[in-house]
C-alpha positions, 0 to 999 in steps of 0.5 A: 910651902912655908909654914905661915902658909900651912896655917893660912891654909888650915884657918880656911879648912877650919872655916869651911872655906877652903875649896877641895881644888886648893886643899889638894894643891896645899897638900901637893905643894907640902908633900913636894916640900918634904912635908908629908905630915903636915899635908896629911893633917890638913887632909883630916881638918878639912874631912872634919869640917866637911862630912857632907861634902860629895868628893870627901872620898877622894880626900879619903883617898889621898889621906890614905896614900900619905899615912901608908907612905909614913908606915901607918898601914892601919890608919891607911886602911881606915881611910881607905875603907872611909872612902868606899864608905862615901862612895863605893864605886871608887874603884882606885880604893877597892885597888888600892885596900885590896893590895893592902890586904894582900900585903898584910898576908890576907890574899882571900880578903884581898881578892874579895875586895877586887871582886866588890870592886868589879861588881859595882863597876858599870859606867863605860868610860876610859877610866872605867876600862882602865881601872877594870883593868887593873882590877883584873890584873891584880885579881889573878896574879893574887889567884894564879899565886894561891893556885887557883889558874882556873879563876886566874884564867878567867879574869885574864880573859875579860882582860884581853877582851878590853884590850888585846895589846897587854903584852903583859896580860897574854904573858899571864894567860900563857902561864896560867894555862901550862900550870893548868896542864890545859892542852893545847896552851895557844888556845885563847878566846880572844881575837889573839891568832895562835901566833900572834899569842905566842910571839908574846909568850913570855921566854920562860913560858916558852922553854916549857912550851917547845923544844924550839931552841931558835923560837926560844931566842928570838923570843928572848930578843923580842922581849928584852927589846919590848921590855928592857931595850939598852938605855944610855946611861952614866953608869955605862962602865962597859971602857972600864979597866980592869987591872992584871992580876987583881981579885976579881969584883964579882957581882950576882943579882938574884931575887932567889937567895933564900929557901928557892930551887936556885938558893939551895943550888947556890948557898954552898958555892957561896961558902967555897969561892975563894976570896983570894980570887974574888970578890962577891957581892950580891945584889938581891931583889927578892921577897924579904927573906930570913929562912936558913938558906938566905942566912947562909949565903948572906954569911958567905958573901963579902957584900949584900945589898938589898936593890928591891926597892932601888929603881933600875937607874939606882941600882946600876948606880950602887953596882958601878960604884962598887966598880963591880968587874963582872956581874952575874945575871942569875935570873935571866928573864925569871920573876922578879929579875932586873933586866933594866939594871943590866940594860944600863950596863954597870959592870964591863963584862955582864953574864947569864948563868944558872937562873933562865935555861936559855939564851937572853938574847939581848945585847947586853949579855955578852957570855952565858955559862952552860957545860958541854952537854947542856950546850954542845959545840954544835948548839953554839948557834942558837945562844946569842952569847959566847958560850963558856963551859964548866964540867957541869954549869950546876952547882950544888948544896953538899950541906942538904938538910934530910928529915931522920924519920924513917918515911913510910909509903903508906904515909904517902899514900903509895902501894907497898908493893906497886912499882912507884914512878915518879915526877917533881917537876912543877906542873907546867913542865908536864906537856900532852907529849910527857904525859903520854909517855908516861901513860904508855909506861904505865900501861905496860909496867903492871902495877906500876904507880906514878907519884906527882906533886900535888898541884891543885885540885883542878889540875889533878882532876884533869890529869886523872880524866886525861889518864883515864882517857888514855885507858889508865885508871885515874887512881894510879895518879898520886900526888903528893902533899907539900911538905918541909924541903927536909921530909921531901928529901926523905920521901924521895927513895920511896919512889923506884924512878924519877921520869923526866919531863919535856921539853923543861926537865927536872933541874934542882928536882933532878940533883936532889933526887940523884943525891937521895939515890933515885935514878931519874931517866931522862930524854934530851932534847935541843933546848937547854931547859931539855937537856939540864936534867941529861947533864946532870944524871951524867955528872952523877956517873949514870949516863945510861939514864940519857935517851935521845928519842920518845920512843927510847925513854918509854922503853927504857922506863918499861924494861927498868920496871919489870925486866931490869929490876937488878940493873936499876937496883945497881944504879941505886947503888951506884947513885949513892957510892958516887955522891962523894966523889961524882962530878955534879957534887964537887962544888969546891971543884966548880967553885975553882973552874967557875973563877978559872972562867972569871978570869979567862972573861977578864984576859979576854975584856982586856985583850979587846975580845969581849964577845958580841951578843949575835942578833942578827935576823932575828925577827925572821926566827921569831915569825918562823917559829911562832907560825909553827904549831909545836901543840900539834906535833913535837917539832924538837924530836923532828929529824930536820929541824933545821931543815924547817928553819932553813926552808923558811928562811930562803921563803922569805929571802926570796922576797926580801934578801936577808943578809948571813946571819952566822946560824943557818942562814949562810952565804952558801944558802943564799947562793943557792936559793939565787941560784935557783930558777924562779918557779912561775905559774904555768899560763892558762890557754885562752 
């Protein structure tokens, strides 16, 4: 729109004459003309010569979007207050002032405005529903993320019960419900059938929900397929060359590199990669951050490139133009990840390590990096990607800040002279199955206390009324404040033995305790996410922590507390004398192997070797899985496990021949089954 004809259509707002259908197609036509400002001015001429007017809140409304576009967030919020002023059922304002509020740090402003908001929504129509919707989904992710689940949970509820398909929304509520400790999780009150709810369980959830290791990839293959199928794009550099002998271009996308469990594993590897053999560049996709650990490793790495705000297609575009070789997925299918960016394939070689403990299934992550214990030979089967190993996959900050000061167990709240069990883990790694196992220590380990993080007022609650049920008084439940990462190192040693949980172990939790000289006693299960926390008590020089059954960990636990006190005193000892010199915290030694991987993925890519992602029946996996009810019985410490797999699996040949899938699915197993004699019914005498 040309500027004569701005003017033309100010002199008619000016007069009053100017219809609200042709103010919005004016201001349209000046946004898309690159001229914002000028579409906002003429939304304020016209709101001054048409106070009375009925829709003046959608004029309002559309001001508002311009001024937050050009960095007025206060004149933003005023013209988002303006319109509730004129009409105060606008539910798209309330949604949009409340995110404003949000992102102005004011989170109970926030979700006070969602809740006016869905208080004045009345009228049922489609758009009604579908900014109800909205209105929900905003209100408990703000909830879930100031801890408040149980309010969380709610709002999720209403939300399936408008609409079940909310891949998204069952996502939530599955969360939501493991962070709450509220057993069993495949509970719902929707129409959602149990397996219906945990075909779209989210693939971290799920590591936290079984020790199902096939579930947990055919899982991750649903997922990507619903969420980030492959796309065709021109940046496809998947034929790209990679020459012989170069310094390899490394690229690591994370939204984690700052003060996060990943960030304080990562920075000091940053430090010892050696730049005459690669190239780092990171792509970051997180929450803006400037703690010490983001200032460390953005110091550390030859490139930083912040793609938050960069569409899928835009950062592909950034990372093939910086003709990246390998690019390191390290979120996987976490929060904040860029499943989309992978998807368009923008370096030739793509990899899953560190971030997701687990297979990505998707066909567009070609290796994931693990070690010989957190994947042993014989679990290769349940990864889609090729499996590469390092001593131990998990890298380590040598330059850990720990508070001086001297912690004392009464600033804790612990006994003095109580044996002091504990658990860092986040509250939704704690399953029914973990927490009777603990009760049934403490119940045998005399006065014996367990230390848990403090997670939430309701969740505490609940915990202590589970103990009691278990005839554990609730009051040797301790749990302990948040504080500065520093001081929480340093009230580590106060407790006498970290017990792990299962399936999801203790990953960073687990290293900073064997760092502060706390033995952690772990039970290794079939998943990756149950058996980090074993590789690393291993990589500390104490493998004696390891169990390979429920009923071993309760015993270990109870003869470490009472009858084995100088054994435990010994591994103390041990823990802190091995620190400089133990596999899990020489990060120069990973850094060297980790590049040492680089360059067998880059000789092999050139070879024409480049791994396959392995996806085949993978839809018979998921269904199998997700009809099993992992809330009633611990299906990971079933003797034959893949027994339940394979008798599934020939149920379903029999009705529709699947072909060998290179997992348990084999030629051999087909034979048998259509070698069988088919079992009929025995006819019924007339």
């Amino acid at each position: 729109m040309s500027q004569p004809t701005f003017v033309a259509a100010l002199q008619k707002a000016t007069t009053g004459a100017l219809p609200l259908n042709d103010l919005i197609a004016a201001a349209q036509q000046l946004t898309q003309a690159g001229q914002p400002e000028l579409a906002r001015q003429l939304y304020q001429v016209w709101i001054a010569m048409n106070g009375d007017h009925p829709l003046l809140f959608i004029v309002h409304f559309n001001c508002s979007t311009l001024l937050a576009q050009a960095g007025d967030h206060a004149g933003a919020l005023a013209s988002l207050r303006a319109a509730l002023a004129v009409n105060p059922d606008f539910a798209p304002a309330h949604i949009n002032l409340g995110s404003a509020l949000e992102r102005q740090g004011n989170a109970s402003a926030a979700v006070e405005q969602w809740k006016s908001g869905l208080e004045r929504m009345s009228a049922i129509t489609g758009d009604a529903i579908e900014y109800k919707i909205t209105l929900l989904k905003q209100l408990s992710r703000v909830l879930s993320d100031n801890q408040q689940h149980e309010s969380s949970e709610i709002a999720l509820a209403q939300c399936l019960d408008l609409n079940i398909q909310q891949r998204d929304v069952v996502e939530q509520y599955a969360a939501v419900r493991l962070a709450q400790c509220k057993w069993p999780i495949a509970t719902t009150p929707t129409k959602l059938t149990r397996a219906s709810f945990v075909s779209r369980f989210h693939p971290l959830s799920s590591c936290a929900y079984s020790d199902d290791p096939l579930q947990h990839l055919s899982l991750a293959n649903a997922y990507v397929g619903a969420v980030a199928p492959p796309v065709a794009s021109t940046h496809d550099r998947r034929d790209a060359p990679i020459a012989q002998g170069k310094c390899l271009r490394i690229g690591y996308v994370s939204s984690d590199l700052r003060a996060h469990a990943v960030g304080y594993l990562m920075a000091n590897l940053f430090e010892a990669h050696d730049p005459k053999a690669v190239e780092v560049f990171i792509y970051y996709c997180g929450i803006p951050a400037d703690d010490g650990i983001n200032q460390r490793i953005k110091a550390a790495a030859e490139h930083w490139t912040d793609i938050r705000n960069l569409s899928d297609d835009e950062a592909a575009a950034r990372i093939a133009s910086d003709e990246i070789d390998i690019l390191v997925d390290v979120n996987g299918h976490t929060r904040d990840a860029r499943l989309g960016v992978f998807a368009r394939r923008p370096a030739p070689i793509q990899v899953n390590w560190l971030g997701y403990p687990g297979s990505m299934g998707s066909p567009y992550h070609q290796y994931i990096i693990g070690d010989d214990w957190v994947i042993p030979a014989d679990h290769e089967l349940y990864y889609s990607e090729r499996v590469l190993r390092l001593p131990c996959y998990q890298p380590n900050d040598r330059k850990r800040i720990v508070d001086t000061a001297p912690p004392k167990r009464a600033e804790y709240g612990l006994p003095e002279d109580a044996f002091v069990f504990c658990c860092f883990n986040a509250a939704h790694k704690v399953t029914r199955y973990s927490f009777e196992r603990w009760m049934a220590i403490l119940g045998q380990a005399p006065n014996s206390v367990l230390w848990l993080l403090d997670y939430n007022g309701e969740t505490n609650t609940r915990l202590r009324a589970a103990a009691e049920a278990h005839g554990i008084s609730g009051d040797r439940l301790i749990f302990a404040k948040k504080v500065p990462n520093p001081r929480h190192l340093a009230r580590y040693p106060l407790a006498d033995l970290f017990l792990d949980t299962a399936p999801y172990g203790a990953h960073t939790t687990a290293s900073d305790a064997l760092w502060m000289g706390v033995p952690v006693l772990t039970y290794a299960g079939r998943s990756f996410a149950s058996r980090v926390c074993a590789s690393l008590v291993r990589a500390a020089g104490a493998p004696e922590l390891i169990t390979t059954t429920p009923e071993a960990f309760i015993a270990r636990a109870i003869a470490l507390a009472t009858t084995d006190r100088l054994g435990l005193q010994e591994l103390r000892q041990r823990l802190i004398t091995n620190r400089d010199t133990c596999t899990l915290f020489d990060v120069d030694g990973l850094a060297r192997k980790l590049e040492a991987l680089y360059a067998q993925m880059a000789d092999e890519y050139r070879a024409g070797a480049l791994p396959q992602p392995n996806l085949a029946n993978l839809e018979a996996y998921l269904d199998i899985g997700v009809n099993m009810d992992h809330d009633a019985s611990e299906i990971g410490a079933t003797a034959d496990y893949h027994g339940l797999y394979r008798a599934a699996l020939a149920a379903r040949h029999r009705l529709a021949p699947m072909r060998p899938d290179g997992r348990l699915w084999a030629e051999n197993e087909i034979g048998a089954v259509e070698a069988a004699p088919i079992q009929r019914p025995a006819s019924r005498a007339a």
